[in-house]
C-alpha positions as CSV (number, residue, x, y, z in Angstrom):
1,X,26.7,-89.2,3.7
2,X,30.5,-90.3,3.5
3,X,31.7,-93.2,1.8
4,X,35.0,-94.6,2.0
5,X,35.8,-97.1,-1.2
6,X,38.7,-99.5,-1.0
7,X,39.9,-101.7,-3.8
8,X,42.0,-104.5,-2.1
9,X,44.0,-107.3,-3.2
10,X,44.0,-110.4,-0.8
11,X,46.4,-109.4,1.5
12,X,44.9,-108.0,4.7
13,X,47.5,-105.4,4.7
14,X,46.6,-103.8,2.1
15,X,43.4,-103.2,3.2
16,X,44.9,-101.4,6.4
17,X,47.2,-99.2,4.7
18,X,44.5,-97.9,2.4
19,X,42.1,-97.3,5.3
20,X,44.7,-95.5,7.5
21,X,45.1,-93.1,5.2
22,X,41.7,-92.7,4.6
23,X,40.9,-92.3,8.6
24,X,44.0,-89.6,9.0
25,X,42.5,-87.9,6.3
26,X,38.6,-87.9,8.0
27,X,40.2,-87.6,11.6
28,X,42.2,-84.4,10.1
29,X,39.0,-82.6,8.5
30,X,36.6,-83.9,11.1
31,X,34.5,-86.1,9.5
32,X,33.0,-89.5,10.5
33,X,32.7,-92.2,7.5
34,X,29.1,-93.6,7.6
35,X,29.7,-96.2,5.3
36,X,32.9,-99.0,3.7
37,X,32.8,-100.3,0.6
38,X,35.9,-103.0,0.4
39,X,36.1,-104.7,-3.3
40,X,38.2,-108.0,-2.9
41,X,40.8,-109.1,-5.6
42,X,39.0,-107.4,-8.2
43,X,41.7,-105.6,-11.0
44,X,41.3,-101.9,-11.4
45,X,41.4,-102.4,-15.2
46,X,38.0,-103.9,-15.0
47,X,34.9,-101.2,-16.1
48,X,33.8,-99.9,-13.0
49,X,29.9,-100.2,-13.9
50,X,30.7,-104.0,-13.6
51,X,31.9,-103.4,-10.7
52,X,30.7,-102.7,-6.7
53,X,31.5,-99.4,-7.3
54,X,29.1,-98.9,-9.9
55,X,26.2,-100.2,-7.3
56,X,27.8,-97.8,-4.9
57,X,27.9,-95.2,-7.2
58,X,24.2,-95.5,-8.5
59,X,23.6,-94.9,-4.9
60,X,25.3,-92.0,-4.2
61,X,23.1,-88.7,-4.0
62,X,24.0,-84.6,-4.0
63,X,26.1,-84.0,-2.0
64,X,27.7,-87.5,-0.5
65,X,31.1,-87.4,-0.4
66,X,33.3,-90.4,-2.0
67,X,36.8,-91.0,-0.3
68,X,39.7,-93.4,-1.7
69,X,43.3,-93.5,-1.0
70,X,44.2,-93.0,-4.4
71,X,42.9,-92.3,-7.3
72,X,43.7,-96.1,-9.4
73,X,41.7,-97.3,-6.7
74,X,38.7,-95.7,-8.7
75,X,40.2,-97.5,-11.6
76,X,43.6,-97.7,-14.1
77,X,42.4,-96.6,-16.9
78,X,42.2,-93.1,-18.2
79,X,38.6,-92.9,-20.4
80,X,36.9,-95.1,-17.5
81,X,38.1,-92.5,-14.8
82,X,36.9,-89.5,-17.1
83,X,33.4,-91.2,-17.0
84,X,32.6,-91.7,-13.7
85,X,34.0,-88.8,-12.8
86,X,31.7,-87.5,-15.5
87,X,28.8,-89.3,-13.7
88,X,29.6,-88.5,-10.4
89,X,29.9,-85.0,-10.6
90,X,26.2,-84.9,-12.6
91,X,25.0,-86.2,-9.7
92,X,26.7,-83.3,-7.2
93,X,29.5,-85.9,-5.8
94,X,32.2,-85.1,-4.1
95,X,35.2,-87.3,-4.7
96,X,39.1,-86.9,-2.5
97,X,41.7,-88.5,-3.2
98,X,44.1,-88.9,0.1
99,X,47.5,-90.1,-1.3
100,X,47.1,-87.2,-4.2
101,X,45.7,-84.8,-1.9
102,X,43.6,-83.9,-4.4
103,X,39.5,-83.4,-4.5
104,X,38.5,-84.3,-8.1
105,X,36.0,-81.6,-9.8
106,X,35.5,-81.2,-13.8
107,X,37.1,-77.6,-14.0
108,X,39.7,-77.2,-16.6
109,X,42.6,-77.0,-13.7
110,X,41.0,-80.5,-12.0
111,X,40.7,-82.4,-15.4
112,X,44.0,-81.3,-16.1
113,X,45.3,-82.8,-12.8
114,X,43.4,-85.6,-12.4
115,X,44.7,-86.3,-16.5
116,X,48.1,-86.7,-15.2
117,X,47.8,-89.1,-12.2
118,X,45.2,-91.4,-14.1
119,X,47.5,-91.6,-17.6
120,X,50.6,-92.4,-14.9
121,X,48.3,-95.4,-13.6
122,X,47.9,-96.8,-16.9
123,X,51.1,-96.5,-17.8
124,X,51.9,-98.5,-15.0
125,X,49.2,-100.9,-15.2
126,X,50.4,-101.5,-19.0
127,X,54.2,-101.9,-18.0
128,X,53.0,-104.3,-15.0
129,X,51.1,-106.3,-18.0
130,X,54.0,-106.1,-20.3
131,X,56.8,-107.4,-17.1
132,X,54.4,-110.2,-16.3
133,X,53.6,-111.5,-20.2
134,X,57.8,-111.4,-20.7
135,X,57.9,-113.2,-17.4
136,X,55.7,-115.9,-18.0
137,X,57.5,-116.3,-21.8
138,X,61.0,-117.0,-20.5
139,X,59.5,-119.5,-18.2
140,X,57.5,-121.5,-20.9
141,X,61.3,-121.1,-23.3
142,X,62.7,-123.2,-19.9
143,X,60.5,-125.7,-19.9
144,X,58.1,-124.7,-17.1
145,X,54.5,-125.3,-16.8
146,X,52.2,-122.6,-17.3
147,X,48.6,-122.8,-16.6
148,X,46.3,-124.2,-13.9
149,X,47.5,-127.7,-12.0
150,X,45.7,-130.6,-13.5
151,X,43.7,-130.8,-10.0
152,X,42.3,-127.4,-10.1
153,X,39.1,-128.7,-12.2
154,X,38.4,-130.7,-9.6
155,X,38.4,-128.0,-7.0
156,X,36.0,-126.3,-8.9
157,X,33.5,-129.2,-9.4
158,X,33.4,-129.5,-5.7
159,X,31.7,-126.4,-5.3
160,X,29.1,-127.4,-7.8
161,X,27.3,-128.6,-4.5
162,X,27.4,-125.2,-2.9
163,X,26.2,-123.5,-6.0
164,X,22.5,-122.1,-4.5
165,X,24.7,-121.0,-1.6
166,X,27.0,-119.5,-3.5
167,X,24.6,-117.6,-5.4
168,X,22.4,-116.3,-2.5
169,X,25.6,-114.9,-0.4
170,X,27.0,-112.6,-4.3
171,X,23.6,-111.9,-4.2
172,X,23.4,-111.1,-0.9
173,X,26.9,-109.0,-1.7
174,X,29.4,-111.5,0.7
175,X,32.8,-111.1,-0.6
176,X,34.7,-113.8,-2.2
177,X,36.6,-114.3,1.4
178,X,33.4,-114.8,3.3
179,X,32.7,-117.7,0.9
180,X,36.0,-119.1,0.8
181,X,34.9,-119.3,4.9
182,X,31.6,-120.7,4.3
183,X,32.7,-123.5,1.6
184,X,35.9,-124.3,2.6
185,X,37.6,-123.8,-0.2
186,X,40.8,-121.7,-1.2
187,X,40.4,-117.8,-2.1
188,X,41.6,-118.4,-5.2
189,X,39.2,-121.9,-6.1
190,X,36.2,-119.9,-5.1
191,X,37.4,-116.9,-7.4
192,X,37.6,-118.7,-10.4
193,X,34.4,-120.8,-10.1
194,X,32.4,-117.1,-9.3
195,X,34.3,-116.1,-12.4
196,X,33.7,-119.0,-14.4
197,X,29.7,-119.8,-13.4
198,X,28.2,-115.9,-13.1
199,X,30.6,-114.4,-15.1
200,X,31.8,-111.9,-12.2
């Protein structure tokens, strides 16, 4: 089996870059993707066990094959990477990278490799982190309002009626978009109240 993962931010074309490359890549070597995995909004800091591409990776079996578009898709930090690569290849998985052109194995030469790209992400990640925190400092020194709008409690006490729904489409494994559909509320309402109520 062939599994294409992408990690995606809201913005649709995100989604399509990744996945372009990704198709290239499969068109190029012949292959035919059985199965997407799309992860929604979620921050590639986050443990990937916690995750849909921990589910996706307890699936996986000897000889599947794992494609993402680059490797801090997989995740931004260095000892997480080193894990499920770890896992994976126990299990006889094969990961590629496309943007790296690089298929990930655990000989000395692929660690070594792989070390270098996934330090570079969490280098990045951290400076991203560091940019933002400064950021949001100067803005508080001037005076401006940090934090959520006095309304957005509200917002999330309106989906207190749509909680069993909620609940049955995560468990179901409907993205955060295809609630924000269902309920009528903003991405970003539906995100926080998921976050806030399962802890996801």
């Amino acid at each position: 089996m062939i599994y294409a993962y992408y990690r995606v931010s809201t913005d649709e074309q995100d989604y399509e870059n990744q996945k372009s490359g990704v198709v290239r890549y499969c068109e190029y070597k012949g292959l035919e993707i059985d199965r997407e995995v799309i992860e929604e909004g979620v921050s590639g800091k986050i443990e990937y066990k916690k995750r849909k591409l921990g589910k996706l990776i307890k699936e996986l079996k000897s000889g599947d094959l794992l494609i993402v578009s680059e490797l801090s898709r997989l995740s931004r930090s260095m000892t997480d990477t080193f894990d499920m690569v770890k896992v994976l290849k126990d299990k006889g998985v094969n990961i590629y990278c496309v943007k790296e052109n690089m298929e990930i194995n655990d000989s000395a030469l692929g660690l070594m490799i792989m070390s270098v790209f996934a330090f570079s992400s969490q280098i990045e990640r951290e400076r991203i982190s560091q940019r933002t925190k400064e950021a949001l400092a100067k803005k508080k020194a001037d005076g401006v309002h940090i934090g959520r709008p006095a309304n957005a409690r509200n917002k999330l006490k309106k989906l207190d009626e749509y909680d069993y729904l909620i609940g049955s489409m995560l468990m179901q494994g409907a993205s955060i978009s295809e609630i924000a559909k269902k309920t009528g509320a903003t991405w970003g309402t539906v995100k926080r109240y998921v976050r806030e109520k399962y802890a996801i």
